[in-house]
C-alpha positions as CSV (number, residue, x, y, z in Angstrom):
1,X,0.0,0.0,0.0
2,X,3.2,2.6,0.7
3,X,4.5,1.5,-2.7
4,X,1.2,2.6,-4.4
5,X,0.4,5.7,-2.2
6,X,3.8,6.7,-3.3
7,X,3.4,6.1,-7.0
8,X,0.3,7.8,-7.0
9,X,2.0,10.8,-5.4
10,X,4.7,10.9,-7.9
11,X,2.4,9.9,-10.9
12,X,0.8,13.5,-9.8
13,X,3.9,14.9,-9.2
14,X,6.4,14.2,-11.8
15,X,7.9,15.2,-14.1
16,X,5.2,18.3,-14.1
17,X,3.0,18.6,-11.7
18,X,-0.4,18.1,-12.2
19,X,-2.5,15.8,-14.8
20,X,-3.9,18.0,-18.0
21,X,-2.3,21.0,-19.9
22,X,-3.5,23.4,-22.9
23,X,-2.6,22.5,-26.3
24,X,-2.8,25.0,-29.2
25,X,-4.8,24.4,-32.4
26,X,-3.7,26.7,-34.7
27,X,0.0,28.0,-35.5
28,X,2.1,30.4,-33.8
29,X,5.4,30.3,-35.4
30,X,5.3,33.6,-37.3
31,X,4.2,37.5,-37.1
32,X,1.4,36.6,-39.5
33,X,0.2,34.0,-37.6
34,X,-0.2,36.2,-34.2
35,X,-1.8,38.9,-36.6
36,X,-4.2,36.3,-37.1
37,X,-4.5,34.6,-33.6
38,X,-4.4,38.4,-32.1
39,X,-4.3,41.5,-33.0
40,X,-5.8,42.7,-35.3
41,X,-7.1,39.6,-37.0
42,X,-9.2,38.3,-33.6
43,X,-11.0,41.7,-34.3
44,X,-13.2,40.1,-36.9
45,X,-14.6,37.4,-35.1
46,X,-15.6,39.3,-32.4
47,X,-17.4,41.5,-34.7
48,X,-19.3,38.5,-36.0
49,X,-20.0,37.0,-32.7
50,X,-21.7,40.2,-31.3
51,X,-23.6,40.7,-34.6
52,X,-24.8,36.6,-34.2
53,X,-23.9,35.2,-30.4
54,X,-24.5,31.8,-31.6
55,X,-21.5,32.2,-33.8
56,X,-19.4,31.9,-30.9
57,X,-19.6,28.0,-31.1
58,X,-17.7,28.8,-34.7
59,X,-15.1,31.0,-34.0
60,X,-14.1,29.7,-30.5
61,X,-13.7,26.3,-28.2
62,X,-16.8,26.7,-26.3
63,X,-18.7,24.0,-28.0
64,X,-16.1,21.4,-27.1
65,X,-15.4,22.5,-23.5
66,X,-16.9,21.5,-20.2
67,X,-16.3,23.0,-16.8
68,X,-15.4,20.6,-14.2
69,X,-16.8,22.2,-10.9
70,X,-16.9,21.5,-7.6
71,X,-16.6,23.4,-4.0
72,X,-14.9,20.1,-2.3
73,X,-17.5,19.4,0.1
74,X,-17.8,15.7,-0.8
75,X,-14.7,14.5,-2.3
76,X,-14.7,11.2,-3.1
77,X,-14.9,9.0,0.0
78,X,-13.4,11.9,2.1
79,X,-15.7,14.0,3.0
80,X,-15.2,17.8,3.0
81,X,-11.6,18.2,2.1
82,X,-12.1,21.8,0.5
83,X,-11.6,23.2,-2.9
84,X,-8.5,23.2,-3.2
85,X,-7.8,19.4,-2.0
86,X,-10.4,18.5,-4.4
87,X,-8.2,19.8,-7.4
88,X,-6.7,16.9,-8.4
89,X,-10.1,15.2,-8.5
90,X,-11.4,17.6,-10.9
91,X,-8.0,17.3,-13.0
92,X,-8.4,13.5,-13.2
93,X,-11.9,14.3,-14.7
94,X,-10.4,16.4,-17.4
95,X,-8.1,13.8,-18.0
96,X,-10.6,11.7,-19.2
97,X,-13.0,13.8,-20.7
98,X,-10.2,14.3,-23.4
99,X,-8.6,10.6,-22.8
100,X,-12.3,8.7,-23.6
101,X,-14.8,11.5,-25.6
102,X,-12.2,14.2,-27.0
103,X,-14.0,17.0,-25.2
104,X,-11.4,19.9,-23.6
105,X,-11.9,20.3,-19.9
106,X,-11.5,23.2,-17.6
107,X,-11.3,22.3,-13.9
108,X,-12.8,25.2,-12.0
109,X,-12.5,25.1,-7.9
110,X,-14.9,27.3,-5.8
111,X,-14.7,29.2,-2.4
112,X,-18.1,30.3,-1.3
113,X,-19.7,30.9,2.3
114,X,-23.4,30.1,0.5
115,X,-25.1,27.6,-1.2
116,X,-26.2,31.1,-3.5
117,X,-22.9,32.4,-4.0
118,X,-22.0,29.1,-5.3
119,X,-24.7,29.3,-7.7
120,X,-24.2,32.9,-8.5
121,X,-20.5,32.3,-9.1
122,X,-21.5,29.1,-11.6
123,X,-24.3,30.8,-13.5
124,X,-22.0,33.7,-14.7
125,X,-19.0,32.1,-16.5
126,X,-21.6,28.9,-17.3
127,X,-21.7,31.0,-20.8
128,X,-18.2,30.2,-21.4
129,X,-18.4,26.3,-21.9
130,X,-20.4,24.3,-23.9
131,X,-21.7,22.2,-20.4
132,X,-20.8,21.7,-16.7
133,X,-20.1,19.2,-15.1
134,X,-20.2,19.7,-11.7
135,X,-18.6,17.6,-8.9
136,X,-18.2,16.3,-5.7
137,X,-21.0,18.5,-3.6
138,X,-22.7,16.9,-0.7
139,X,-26.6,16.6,-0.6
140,X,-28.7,18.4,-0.1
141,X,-26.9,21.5,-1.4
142,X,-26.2,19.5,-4.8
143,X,-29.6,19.1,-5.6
144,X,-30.7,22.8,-4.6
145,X,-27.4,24.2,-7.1
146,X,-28.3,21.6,-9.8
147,X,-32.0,22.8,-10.2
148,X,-30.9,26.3,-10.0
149,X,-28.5,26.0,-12.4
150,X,-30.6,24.1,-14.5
151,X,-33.2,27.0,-14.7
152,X,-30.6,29.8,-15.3
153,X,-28.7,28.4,-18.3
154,X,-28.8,27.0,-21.3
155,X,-25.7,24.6,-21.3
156,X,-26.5,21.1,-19.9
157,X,-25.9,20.9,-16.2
158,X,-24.9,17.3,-15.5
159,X,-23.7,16.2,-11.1
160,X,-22.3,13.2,-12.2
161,X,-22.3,11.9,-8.8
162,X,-26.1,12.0,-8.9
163,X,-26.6,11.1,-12.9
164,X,-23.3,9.4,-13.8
165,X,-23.8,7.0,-10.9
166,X,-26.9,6.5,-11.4
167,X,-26.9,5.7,-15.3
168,X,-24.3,3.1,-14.8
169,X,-25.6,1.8,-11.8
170,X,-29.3,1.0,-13.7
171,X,-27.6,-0.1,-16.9
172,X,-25.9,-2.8,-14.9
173,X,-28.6,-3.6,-12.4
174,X,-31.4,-4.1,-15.1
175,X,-28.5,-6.7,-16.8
176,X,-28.0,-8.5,-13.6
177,X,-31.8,-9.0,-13.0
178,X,-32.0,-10.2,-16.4
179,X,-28.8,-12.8,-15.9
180,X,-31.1,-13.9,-12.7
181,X,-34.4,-14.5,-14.3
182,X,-35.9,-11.4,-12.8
183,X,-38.2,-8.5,-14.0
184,X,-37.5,-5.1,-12.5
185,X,-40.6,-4.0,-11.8
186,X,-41.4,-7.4,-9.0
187,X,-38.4,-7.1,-7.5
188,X,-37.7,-6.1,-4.2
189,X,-34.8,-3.5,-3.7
190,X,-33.1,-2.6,-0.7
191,X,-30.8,0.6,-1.0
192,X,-28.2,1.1,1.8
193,X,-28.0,5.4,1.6
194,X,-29.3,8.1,1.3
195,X,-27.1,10.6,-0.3
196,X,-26.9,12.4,-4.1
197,X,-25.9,9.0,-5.6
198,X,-28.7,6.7,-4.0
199,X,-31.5,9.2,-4.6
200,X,-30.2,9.7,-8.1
201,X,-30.3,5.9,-8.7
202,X,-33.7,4.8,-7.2
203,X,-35.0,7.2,-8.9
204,X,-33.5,6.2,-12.5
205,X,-34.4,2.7,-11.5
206,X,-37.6,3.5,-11.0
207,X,-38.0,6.0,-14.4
208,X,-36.8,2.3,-15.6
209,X,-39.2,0.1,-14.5
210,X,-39.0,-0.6,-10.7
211,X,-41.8,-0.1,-8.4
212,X,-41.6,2.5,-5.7
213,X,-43.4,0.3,-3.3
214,X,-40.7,-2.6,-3.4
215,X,-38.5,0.0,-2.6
216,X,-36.6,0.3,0.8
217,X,-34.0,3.1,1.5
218,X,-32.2,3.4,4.6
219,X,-30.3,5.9,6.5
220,X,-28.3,6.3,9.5
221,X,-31.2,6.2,11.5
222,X,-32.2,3.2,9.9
223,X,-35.8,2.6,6.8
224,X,-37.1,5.7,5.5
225,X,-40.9,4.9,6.3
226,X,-43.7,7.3,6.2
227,X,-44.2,7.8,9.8
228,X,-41.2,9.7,10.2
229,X,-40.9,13.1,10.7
230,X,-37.1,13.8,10.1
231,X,-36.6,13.3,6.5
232,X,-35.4,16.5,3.7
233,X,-38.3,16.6,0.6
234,X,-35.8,14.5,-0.9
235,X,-36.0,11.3,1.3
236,X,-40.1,12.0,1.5
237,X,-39.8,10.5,-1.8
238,X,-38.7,7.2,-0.7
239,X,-40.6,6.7,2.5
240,X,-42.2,3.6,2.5
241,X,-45.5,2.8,4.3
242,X,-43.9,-0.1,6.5
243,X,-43.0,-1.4,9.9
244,X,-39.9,-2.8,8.7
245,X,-37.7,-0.4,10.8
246,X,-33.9,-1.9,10.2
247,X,-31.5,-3.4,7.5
248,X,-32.1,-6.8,9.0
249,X,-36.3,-6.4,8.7
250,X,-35.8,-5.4,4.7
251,X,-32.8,-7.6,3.7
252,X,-35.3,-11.0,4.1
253,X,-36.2,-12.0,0.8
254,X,-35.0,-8.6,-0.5
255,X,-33.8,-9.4,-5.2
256,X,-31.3,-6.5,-4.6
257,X,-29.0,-4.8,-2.2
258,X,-27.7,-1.5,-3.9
259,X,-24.9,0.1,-1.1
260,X,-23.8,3.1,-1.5
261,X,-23.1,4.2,2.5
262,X,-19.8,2.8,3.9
263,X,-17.6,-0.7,4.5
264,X,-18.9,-3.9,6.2
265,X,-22.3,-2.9,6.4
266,X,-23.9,-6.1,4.7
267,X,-23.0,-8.9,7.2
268,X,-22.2,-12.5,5.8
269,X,-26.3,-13.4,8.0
270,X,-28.0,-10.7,6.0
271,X,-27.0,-11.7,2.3
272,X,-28.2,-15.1,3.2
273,X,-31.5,-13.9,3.9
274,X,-31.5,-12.4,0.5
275,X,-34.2,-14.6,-2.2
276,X,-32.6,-17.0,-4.6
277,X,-30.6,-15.5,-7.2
278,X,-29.8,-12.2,-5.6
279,X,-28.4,-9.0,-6.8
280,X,-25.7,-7.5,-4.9
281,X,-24.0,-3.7,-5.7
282,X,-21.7,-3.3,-3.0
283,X,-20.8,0.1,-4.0
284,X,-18.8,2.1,-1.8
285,X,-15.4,2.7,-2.2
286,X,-12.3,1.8,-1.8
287,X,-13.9,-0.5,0.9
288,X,-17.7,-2.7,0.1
289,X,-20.7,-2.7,2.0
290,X,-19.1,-6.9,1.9
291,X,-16.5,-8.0,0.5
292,X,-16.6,-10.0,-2.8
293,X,-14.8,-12.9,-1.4
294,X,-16.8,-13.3,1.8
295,X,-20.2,-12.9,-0.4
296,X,-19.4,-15.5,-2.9
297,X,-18.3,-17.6,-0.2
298,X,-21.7,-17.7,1.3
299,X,-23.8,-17.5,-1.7
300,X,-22.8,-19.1,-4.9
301,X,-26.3,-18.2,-6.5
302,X,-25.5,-14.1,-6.5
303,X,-24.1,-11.9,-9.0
304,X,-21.8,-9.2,-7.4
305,X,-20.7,-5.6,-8.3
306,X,-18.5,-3.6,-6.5
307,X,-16.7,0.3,-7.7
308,X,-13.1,-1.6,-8.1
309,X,-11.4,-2.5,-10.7
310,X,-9.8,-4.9,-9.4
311,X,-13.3,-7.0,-9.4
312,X,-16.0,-8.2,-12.0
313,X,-18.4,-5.7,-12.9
314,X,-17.2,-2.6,-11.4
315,X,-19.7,-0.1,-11.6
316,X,-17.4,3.0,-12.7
317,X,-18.9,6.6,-14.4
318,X,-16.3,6.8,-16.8
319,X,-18.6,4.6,-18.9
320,X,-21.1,7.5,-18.8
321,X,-20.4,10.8,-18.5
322,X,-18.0,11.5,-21.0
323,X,-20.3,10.2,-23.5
324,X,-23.0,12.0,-22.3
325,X,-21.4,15.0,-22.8
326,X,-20.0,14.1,-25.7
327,X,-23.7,13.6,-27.6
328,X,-25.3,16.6,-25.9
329,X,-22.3,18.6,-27.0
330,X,-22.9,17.5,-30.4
331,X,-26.2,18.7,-31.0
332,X,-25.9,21.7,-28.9
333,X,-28.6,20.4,-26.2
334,X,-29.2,22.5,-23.6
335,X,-29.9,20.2,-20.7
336,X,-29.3,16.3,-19.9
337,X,-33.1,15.4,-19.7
338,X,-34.5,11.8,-18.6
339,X,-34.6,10.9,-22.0
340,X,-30.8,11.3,-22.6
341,X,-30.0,9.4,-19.5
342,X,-32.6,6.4,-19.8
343,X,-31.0,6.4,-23.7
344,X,-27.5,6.2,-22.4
345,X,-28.7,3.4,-19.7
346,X,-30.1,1.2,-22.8
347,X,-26.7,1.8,-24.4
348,X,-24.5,0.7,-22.4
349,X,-26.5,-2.1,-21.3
350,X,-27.0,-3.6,-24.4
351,X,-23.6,-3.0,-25.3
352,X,-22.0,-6.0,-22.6
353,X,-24.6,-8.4,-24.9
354,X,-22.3,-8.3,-27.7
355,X,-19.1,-9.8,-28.5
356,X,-16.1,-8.1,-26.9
357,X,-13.1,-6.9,-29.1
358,X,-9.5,-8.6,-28.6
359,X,-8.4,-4.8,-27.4
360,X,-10.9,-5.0,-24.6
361,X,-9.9,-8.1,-23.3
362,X,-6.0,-7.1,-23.7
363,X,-6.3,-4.1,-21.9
364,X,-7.8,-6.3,-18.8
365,X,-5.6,-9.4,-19.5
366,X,-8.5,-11.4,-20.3
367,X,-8.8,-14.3,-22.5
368,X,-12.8,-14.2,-22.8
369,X,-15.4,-12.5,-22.0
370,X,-19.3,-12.7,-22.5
371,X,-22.5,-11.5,-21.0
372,X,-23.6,-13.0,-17.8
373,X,-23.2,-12.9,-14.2
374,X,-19.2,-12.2,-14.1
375,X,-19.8,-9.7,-17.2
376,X,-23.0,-7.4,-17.2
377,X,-21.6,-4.1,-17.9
378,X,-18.8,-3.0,-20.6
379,X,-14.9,-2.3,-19.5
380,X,-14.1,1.4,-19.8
381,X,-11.5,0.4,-22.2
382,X,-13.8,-0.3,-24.5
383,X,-13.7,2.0,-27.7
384,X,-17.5,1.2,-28.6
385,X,-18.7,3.4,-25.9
386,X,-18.3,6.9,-27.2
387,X,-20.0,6.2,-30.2
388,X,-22.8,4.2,-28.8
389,X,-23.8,6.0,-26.2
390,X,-23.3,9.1,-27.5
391,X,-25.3,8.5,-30.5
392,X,-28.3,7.2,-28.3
393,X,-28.1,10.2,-26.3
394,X,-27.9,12.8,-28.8
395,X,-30.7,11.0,-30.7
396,X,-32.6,11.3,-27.4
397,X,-32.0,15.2,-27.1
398,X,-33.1,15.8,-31.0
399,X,-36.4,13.5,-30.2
400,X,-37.1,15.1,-26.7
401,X,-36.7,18.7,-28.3
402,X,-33.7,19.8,-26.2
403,X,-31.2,20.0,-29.3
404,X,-30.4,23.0,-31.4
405,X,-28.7,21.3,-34.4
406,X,-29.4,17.7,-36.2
407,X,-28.0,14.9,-35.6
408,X,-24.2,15.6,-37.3
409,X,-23.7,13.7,-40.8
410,X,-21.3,11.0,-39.0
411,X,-24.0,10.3,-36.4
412,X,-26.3,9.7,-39.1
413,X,-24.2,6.9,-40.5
414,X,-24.4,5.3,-37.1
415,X,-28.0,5.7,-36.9
């Protein structure tokens, strides 16, 4: 573990610091080209962009940017480390935004004392970018500067911790209950948390085809029931009209358990209460809610996801977001709607039913792969995913009336 921590330090480190840089698109070797790039030659699209704002996404980057935000309230698994701790973060997002959907990436870090200045500070350079994606917020605040955000611009707004999560969370689940002979909407789901993430995914799951009343979400003060009279507007949405009161009361006979709370919260007694066949997303990270090892040992009927890599179907966003962004930016939507996310779901879903490339299974040191319980959701190596998903998702935002432009000519050859 030293030998890692300190690679990771020097991968950050050396031999510049930091992970992304700016690259230049057009030359600068000579006076005539800085006539061009600047003065006086940058005169003349400026004059065109104020005569016709739109022409902005000709004459500059914007259209291919995103703004990686965040105020470092939630980073990762850490907690509130501050915006400046969460840098590195947001620069490993750049990194692949360019690395997996070609898309230039700015990461912006905020210092606020309000969840309105934060907003405030967002909506005035949002105009700069062609979307945001913003990061690593806690809930509630996350919600309240999503909405608002989403109401004063016209870029899409995407918290991938909410969305991202939950896209790649329902694309996988709705695989695994199909591997186990299951239909979403019968099937009972048990959700450890309560944060951005789990909200964001029972809700998803449920645009998808699960049914709210087989839905149990817990807390740290154990189910979310109706009777309660502690819960944000937020939680209200997932109180259940039980007297099942703890994890043990909803984990018997429960098709799912979706964690996304903390370590060693599923004991080795409460997975074998679970039906036949059971689903288990042992989500958080770096540590489960139960260890792979110790859940296969004691049921050999599951199928298991985790967030590692270093396990079967690792439930990671880079399978979503840049491809998200990379469809909305191609037809100029101005938001990330249901449609484009329940489009991207069915992408990427359907996507670990066909046959995997040699390159996919090279870059994991695989010798097969193929869809069922040890494979129901794609690498993030592999290259089909961009063009997939973003397709689906920019044919989503055309269909739902969210696009400016058509779908571009190469999409149509995909289509």
């Amino acid at each position: 573990m030293s030998d890692f921590k300190q690679a990771a330090l020097d991968y950050h480190a050396l031999p510049t610091p930091g992970k992304i840089s700016i690259a230049l698109t057009k030359p600068a070797e000579t006076s005539a080209d800085l006539s061009l790039a600047y003065s006086p030659g940058v005169a003349e699209p400026c004059r065109e962009i104020a005569k016709n704002p739109d022409d902005v996404y000709k004459y500059t980057a914007k259209g291919n940017t995103v703004a990686v935000i965040s105020n470092g309230t939630a980073v990762l698994g850490l907690g509130n480390l501050g915006p400046m701790a969460s840098k590195p973060v947001m620069e490993g997002k750049a990194l692949l935004f360019k690395r997996f959907a070609e898309i230039n990436s700015f990461d912006i870090e905020v210092t606020h004392k309000t969840t309105e200045e934060f907003i405030n500070t967002v909506a005035c350079i949002a105009d700069s970018f062609g979307g945001i994606n913003l990061e690593d917020i806690k809930a509630p605040e996350c919600f309240i500067i999503e909405k608002a955000l989403n109401e004063r611009c016209s870029i899409p707004i995407f918290h991938d911790d909410q969305h991202g999560t939950a896209i790649v969370t329902a694309a996988a689940m709705i695989n695994a209950l199909e591997v186990q002979g299951k239909d979403i909407a019968d099937a009972n789901i048990v959700c450890l948390g309560a944060g951005a993430a789990a909200i964001a995914c029972m809700t998803l799951l449920i645009e998808c085809g699960a049914s709210r009343e087989h839905v149990y979400m817990l807390d740290r003060k154990g189910v979310i029931h109706t009777r309660r009279d502690d819960l944000t507007e937020y939680k209200q949405l997932f109180a259940n009209n039980t007297d099942k009161r703890t994890l043990d009361d909803v984990i018997a006979g429960a098709d799912v358990f979706l964690g996304l709370s903390g370590p060693n919260l599923l004991s080795a007694e409460q997975l074998k209460k679970m039906a036949p066949n059971p689903v288990v997303f042992a989500c958080s990270n770096p540590d489960p809610e139960i260890h792979p090892d110790l859940a296969h040992s004691v049921r050999d009927d599951l199928i298991m996801a985790t967030g590692r890599s270093d396990y079967p179907n690792q439930v990671n966003n880079v399978l979503c977001f840049p491809f998200i962004f990379r469809g909305a930016l191609d037809v100029r939507a101005r938001k990330i709607n249901s449609e484009m996310k329940i489009a991207a779901v069915h992408a990427i879903r359907e996507l670990a039913k066909e046959e995997v490339p040699a390159s996919v299974l090279e870059a994991g040191s695989e010798t097969q792969l193929s869809f069922g319980k040890g494979y129901i959701i794609p690498r993030p190596m592999d290259p089909r995913l961009c063009k997939n998903v973003a397709l689906a998702v920019a044919k989503a935002a055309v269909d739902s009336g969210v696009a400016v432009l058509p779908l571009p000519d190469n999409y149509m050859q995909d289509a």
